[in-house]
C-alpha angles and dihedrals in degrees: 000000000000112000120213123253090239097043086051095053090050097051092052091053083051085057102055104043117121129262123271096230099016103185115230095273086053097048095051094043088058094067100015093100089049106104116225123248115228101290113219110200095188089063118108082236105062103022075065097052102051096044083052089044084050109039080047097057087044096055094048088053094047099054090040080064102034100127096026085062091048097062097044086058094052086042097049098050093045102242107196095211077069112022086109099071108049099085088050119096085219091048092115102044100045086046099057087044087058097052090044090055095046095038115014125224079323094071104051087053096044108136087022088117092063090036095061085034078065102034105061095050088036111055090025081054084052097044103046090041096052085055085056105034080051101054090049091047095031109035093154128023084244092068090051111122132146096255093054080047091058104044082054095060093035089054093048094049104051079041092061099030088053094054101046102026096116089059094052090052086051089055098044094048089043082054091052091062114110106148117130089209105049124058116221111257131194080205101046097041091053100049093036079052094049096048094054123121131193119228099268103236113225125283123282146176100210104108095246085064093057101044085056093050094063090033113109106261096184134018120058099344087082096066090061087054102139096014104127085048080055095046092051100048097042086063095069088030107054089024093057091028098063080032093055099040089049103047094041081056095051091059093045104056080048107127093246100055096022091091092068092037121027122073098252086222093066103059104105116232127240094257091056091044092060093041111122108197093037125055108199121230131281112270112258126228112222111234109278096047084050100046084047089052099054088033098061083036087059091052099051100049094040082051093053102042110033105096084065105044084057084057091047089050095047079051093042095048082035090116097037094064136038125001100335091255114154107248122221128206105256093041094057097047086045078059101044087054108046095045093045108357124217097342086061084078103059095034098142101019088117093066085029074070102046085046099052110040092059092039099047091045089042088048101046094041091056097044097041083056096042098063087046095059085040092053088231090119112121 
């Protein structure tokens, strides 16, 4: 039978619809020939795209470790309700059945509402300013070298830490919590937060002391408790962990290795590589390479800063627990170290481990599709 101009067209536009469920082979393929335009990344556009693409991915990593997080906390400020179980293989995991016996799911998520308050800002804030941070250090591929990769991250890490730090210290101090006759509170915790004060040293005439003296000793300036020890240690976190992630993708799109971890479909062709007006698309590495990849670049920044994150938490609890003194950076190290030594500085970095692998893969990967599915991939 002859079939009608206009019944043919349509047919042909039915054939090539898009699947359903595409898989995520599928739904790269779809849009992997098609050759980028000049990205400006100082466009709204896309400076809005990637902070959603990354406050997306941070949330989804954070709620993959939730309980996991909870109990580092607990670990690394030496809550006595759970000191006992920190030299114990099994620590973690009789910790969070405890917790899930007392409260409930609840209670291994306690603090997760603040989490997720942080996160999305947080990580949106790093990831939008690495894309930024990258295009000023690294303008051409050429110029592309592992210390400008590292002040990129670095930058991006101290950006986004410096915009969102008070509502870290609300979570940390809502997941130290562990009271069976008060009931956790946003409201409370910040205006119990916001009353503290810190034990007023004697009078002195050196200027430090004086300094001291005239220096807020309530109010806002408790939400930023902890804060230079966080700006310290953000700088070898963020800095190794976009290194890392980078440079282990980089090996891994190399030609002897690209046929096991790169999506076939994204390799650009001969004739889009010599393109002049159109640049293709980055090569994409298929889930497990990618997940490999976060997840290394996890280990190795958790590795390199977490004798100073245990220092940040003992600041950050610093008014929950004892006599209310402020606690500065050195003091509390000098403490760490005479109660447990050098191991005082990595308690928890076993679960920090656990944590992390699973939270840095979960956050790349989502990020790195995100901006895929957003066309904001170089």
């Amino acid at each position: 039978m002859e079939v009608s101009r206009g019944n043919k067209r349509l047919l042909e536009e039915a054939n090539t619809e898009p699947k359903v469920c595409p898989t995520d082979n599928d739904a790269i393929a779809a849009t992997s020939r098609v050759p980028t335009k000049h990205l400006d990344k100082n466009s709204l556009d896309y400076v809005l795209r990637s902070g959603i693409a990354g406050g997306l991915a941070g949330c989804a990593a954070k709620t993959v470790v939730g309980p996991l997080d909870r109990v580092k906390i607990l670990f690394q400020a030496s809550n006595p309700q759970f000191a006992k179980y920190t030299g114990s293989w099994f620590g973690v995991a009789t910790a969070i059945r405890d917790i899930n016996q007392t409260d409930g799911l609840r209670g291994l998520f306690r603090g997760h509402s603040a989490t997720l308050l942080r996160v999305f800002p947080y990580a949106g804030i790093k990831f939008l300013a690495y894309e930024q941070y990258r295009a000023i250090f690294i303008p051409s591929r050429d110029k592309e070298t592992w210390i400008r990769r590292f002040a990129s991250g670095a930058s991006a890490g101290i950006t986004s830490v410096f915009f969102t730090y008070p509502l870290e210290v609300i979570r940390v101090r809502l997941a130290f919590e562990t009271k069976k006759d008060s009931r956790s509170s946003l409201t409370r915790i910040c205006k119990q937060i916001y009353h503290e004060h810190p034990i007023i040293p004697p009078s002195s005439s050196t200027a430090t002391e004086v300094i001291k003296q005239v220096a807020p000793r309530s109010g806002l300036v408790n939400f930023y408790r902890g804060f230079s020890t966080t700006m310290i240690g953000m700088i070898p976190y963020a800095g190794v962990s976009f290194l890392t992630h980078d440079t282990i993708g980089d090996l891994l799109r190399r030609p002897f290795i690209s046929k096991f971890t790169v999506i076939a479909s994204t390799v650009p062709t001969s004739t889009e590589e010599t393109r002049p007006s159109q640049k293709p698309r980055r090569t994409q590495l298929n889930a497990p390479a990618e997940l490999t990849s976060g997840a290394l670049a996890g280990l190795v920044s958790q590795t390199a800063s977490y004798p100073l994150e245990v220092i940040r938490r003992h600041m950050q609890v610093g008014g929950a627990v004892g006599d209310g003194h402020r606690l500065r950076m050195a003091e509390v190290a000098v403490r760490i170290w005479r109660e447990r030594g050098w191991r005082g500085y990595f308690v928890g970095l076993t679960i920090g481990y656990l944590k992390v692998i699973p939270m840095s893969a979960t956050s790349f990967f989502a990020y790195e599709r995100l901006k895929w599915w957003l066309s904001i991939e170089s």
